[in-house]
C-alpha positions in Angstrom: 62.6 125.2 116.0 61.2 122.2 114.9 57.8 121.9 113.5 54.9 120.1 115.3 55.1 116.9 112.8 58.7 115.9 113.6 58.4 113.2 110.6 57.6 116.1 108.3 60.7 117.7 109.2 62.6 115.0 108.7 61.0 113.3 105.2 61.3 116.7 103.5 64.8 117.3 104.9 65.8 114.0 102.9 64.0 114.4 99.8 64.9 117.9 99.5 68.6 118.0 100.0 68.5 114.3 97.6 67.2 116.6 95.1 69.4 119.9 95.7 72.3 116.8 95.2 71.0 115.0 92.5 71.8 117.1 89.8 75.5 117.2 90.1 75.9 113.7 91.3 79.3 112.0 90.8 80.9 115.9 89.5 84.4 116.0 91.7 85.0 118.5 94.6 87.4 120.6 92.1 84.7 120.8 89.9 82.0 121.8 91.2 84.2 124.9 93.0 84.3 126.3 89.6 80.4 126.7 89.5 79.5 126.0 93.4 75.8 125.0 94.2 73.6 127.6 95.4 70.1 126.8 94.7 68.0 123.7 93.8 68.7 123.2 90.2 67.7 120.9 87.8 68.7 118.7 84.8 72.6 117.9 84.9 74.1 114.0 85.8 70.7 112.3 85.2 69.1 114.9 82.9 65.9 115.8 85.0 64.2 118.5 86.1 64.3 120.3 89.6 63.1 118.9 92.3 63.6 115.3 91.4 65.1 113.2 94.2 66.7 109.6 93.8 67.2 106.4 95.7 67.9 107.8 98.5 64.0 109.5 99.1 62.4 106.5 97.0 64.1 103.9 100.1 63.3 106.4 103.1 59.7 106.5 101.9 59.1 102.7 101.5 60.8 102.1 105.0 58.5 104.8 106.4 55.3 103.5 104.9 55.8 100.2 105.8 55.7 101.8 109.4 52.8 102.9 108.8 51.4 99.2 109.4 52.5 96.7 112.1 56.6 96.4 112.1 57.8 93.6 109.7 61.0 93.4 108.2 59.5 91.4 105.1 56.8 94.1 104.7 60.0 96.8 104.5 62.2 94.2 102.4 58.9 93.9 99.5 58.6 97.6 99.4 62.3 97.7 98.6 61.4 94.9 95.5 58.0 96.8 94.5 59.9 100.4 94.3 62.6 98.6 92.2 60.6 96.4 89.6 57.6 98.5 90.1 58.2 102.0 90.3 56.7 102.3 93.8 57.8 105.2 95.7 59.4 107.1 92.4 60.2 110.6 92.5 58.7 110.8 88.6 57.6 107.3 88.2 60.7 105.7 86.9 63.7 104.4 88.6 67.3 105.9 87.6 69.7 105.2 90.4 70.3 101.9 92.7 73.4 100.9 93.8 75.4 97.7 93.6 74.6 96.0 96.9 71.2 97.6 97.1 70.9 96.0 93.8 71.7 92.6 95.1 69.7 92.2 98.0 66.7 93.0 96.4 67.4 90.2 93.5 68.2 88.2 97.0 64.7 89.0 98.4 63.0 88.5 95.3 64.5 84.6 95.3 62.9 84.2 98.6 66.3 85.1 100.9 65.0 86.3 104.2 65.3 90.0 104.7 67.8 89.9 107.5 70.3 88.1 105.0 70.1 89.6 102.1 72.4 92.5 102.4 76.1 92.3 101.8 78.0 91.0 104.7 81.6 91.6 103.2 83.8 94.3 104.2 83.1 96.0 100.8 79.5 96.1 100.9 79.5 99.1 102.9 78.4 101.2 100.8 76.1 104.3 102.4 73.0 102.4 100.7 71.4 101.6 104.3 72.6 104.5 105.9 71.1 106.7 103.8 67.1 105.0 104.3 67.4 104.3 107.6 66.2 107.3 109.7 62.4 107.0 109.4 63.0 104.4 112.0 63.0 106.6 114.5 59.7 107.1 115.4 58.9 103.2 115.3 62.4 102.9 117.9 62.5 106.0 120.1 61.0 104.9 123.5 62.5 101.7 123.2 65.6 100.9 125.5 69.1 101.3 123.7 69.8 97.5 123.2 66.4 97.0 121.4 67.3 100.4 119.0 70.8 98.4 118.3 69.0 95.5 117.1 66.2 96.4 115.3 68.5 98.9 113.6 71.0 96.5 112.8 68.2 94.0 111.2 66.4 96.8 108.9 70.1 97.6 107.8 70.8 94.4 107.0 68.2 94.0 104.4 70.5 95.5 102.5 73.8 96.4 103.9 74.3 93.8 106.8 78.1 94.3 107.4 78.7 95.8 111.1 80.1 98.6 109.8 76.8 99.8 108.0 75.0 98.9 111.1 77.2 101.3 113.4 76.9 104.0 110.8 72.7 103.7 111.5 72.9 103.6 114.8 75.1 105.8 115.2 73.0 108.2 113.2 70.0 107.5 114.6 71.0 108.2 118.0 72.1 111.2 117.1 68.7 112.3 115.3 67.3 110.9 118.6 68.8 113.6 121.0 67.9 116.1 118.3 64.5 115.3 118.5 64.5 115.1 122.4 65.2 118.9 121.9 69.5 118.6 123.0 71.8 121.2 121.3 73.8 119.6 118.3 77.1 120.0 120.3 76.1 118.5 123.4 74.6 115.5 121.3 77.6 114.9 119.8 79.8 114.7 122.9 77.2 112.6 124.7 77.0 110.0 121.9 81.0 110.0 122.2 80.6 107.7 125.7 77.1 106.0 124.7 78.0 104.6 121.6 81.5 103.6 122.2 80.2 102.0 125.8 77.6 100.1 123.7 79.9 99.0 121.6 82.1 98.0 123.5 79.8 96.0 126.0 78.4 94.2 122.9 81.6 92.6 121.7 82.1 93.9 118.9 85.6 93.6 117.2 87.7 96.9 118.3 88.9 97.4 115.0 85.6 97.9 113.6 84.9 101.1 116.8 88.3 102.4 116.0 87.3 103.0 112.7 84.6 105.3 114.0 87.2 107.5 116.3 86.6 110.7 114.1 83.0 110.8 115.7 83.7 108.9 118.7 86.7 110.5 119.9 87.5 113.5 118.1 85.8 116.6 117.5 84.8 116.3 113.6 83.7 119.9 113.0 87.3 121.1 113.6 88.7 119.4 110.4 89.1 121.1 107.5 87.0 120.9 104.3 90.2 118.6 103.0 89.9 116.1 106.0 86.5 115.3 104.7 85.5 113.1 102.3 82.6 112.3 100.5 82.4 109.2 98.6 79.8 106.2 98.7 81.4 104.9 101.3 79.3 104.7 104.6 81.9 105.8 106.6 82.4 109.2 104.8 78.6 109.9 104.3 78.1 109.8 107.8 81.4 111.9 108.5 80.4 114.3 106.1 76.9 115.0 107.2 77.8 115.1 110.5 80.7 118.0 109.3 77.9 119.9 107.9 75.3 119.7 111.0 78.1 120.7 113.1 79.9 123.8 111.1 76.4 125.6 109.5 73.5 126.8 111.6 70.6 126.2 109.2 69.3 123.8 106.9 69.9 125.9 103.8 73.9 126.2 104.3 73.9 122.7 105.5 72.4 121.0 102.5 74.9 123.5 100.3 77.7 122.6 102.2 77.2 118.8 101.9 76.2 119.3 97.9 79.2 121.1 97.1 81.6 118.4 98.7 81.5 116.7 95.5 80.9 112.9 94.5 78.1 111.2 96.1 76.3 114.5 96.7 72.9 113.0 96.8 73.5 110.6 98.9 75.7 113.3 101.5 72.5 116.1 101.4 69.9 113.4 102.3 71.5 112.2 104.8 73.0 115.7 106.2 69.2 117.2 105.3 67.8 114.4 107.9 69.4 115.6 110.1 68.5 119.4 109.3 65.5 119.2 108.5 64.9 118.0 112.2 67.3 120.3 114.4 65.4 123.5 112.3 62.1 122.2 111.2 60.0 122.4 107.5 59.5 126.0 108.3 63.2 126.8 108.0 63.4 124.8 104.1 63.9 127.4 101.5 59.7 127.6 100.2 61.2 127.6 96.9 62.6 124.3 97.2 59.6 123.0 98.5 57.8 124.2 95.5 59.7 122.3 93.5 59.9 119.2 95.2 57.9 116.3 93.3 55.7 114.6 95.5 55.4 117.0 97.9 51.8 116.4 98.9 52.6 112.6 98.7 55.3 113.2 100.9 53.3 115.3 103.8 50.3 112.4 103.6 52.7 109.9 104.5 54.5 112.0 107.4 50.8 113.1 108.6 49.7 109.0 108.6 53.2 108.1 110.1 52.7 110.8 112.9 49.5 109.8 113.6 50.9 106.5 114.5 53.9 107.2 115.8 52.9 111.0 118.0 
């Protein structure tokens, strides 16, 4: 069950399965099957020790300390700049991942470009670079009617990733985290966010093509494909396809992370945004203690979720 600090359970979910992925970021599928993932390790692709989380956290904890004043998108689109050039937010107090459009909108923001249009609009910046910061919105959006979650979704998205494919992948995943935190089963979830969204959707005008790309969550049932069907690249689409794979087909938050880890590629990227998720449906309690442990920032980390619930109960 869930602990009693819902932000908690999600913050550390992130951070921890970033850092489980981080160490064999970019390794291929085949690869890593020769010497699967079964622990938090350290040192590999970047070279740093255990516990170290990328990007990914670094993002998720701006967004969510900017929440912890008044809501302004400039206030989240500075914090983006100040953890960049700054080192604000760092798991060890450098930064050595961003990606290419994250990149770009925060040189955008730092020549003055307002928040909302600095992301990538193009159909290649959708990249998982939003997706993967976005879900300590939550608290700041969950009592607010579904229209108003759409948009102020789609504008803290857009600060860096403003295409409306990006923006589906956030809501999509933070109406899902939603139900999870209103205490529905993962299953039911699932197959009630198959009529919500795609009504939504379709009642806002948005082009077709665009929802039909989204018919492996929308209409199918995604924890019936095999390990093959699933992907797990940058792109935003198979991040969110891939987490979603893992909530669905493990039962804790241990075999979850693994399972999103040992996809290969972008496994960072896939284990913070599957350990959201996780960390939520089976609360802190239910993180191996070891990982914890090792987890840099940790008391940083449970500050910020204690201030954040505080504000956000």
């Amino acid at each position: 069950m869930p602990s009693s600090n819902y932000i908690k359970d999600l913050l550390f979910g992130i951070a921890i399965g970033d850092a489980v992925g981080v160490p064999v970021e970019f390794k291929s599928r085949e690869k890593i099957k020769k010497n699967p993932v079964t622990d938090m390790i350290g040192y590999g692709t970047y070279n740093l020790e255990p516990g170290t989380w990328s990007d990914d956290t670094s993002l998720t904890l701006c967004l969510a300390y900017s929440l912890t004043k008044e809501f302004n998108l400039q206030t989240i689109a500075n914090s983006f700049v100040k953890w960049r050039y700054h080192n604000s937010w760092t798991a060890r107090g450098h930064v050595f991942d961003v990606g290419i459009a994250t990149q770009q909108a925060i040189d955008n923001i730092k020549r003055g470009h307002k928040p909302e249009l600095a992301g990538g609009m193009d159909v290649y910046s959708n990249g998982n670079g939003s997706l993967m910061r976005i879900l300590p919105l939550l608290p700041y959006i969950k009592n607010k009617s579904l229209k108003e979650r759409y948009e102020i979704t789609k504008l803290v998205s857009s600060i860096t990733h403003a295409h409306i494919r990006s923006v589906i992948a956030c809501f999509y995943y933070l109406e899902f985290a939603k139900k999870i935190l209103e205490g529905k089963d993962k299953f039911k979830a699932y197959e009630e966010l198959k009529k919500e969204v795609s009504d939504f959707l379709h009642q806002s005008k948005i082009n077709p093509s665009e929802i039909d790309l989204y018919q492996n969550l929308l209409i199918l049932d995604i924890h019936l494909f095999e390990e093959n069907d699933i992907k797990s690249s940058g792109y935003v689409l198979h991040t969110l396809e891939a987490s979603m794979w893992c909530i669905l087909t493990t039962d804790n938050y241990r075999d979850a992370v693994l399972k999103a880890v040992n996809l290969g590629e972008d496994t960072d990227t896939t284990a913070a945004v599957t350990g959201g998720l996780a960390g939520s449906l089976y609360g802190f309690e239910s993180i191996p203690p070891t990982w914890i442990e090792q987890l840099a920032r940790a008391k940083d980390i449970e500050e910020l979720s204690r201030t954040l619930l505080h504000k956000y109960p």
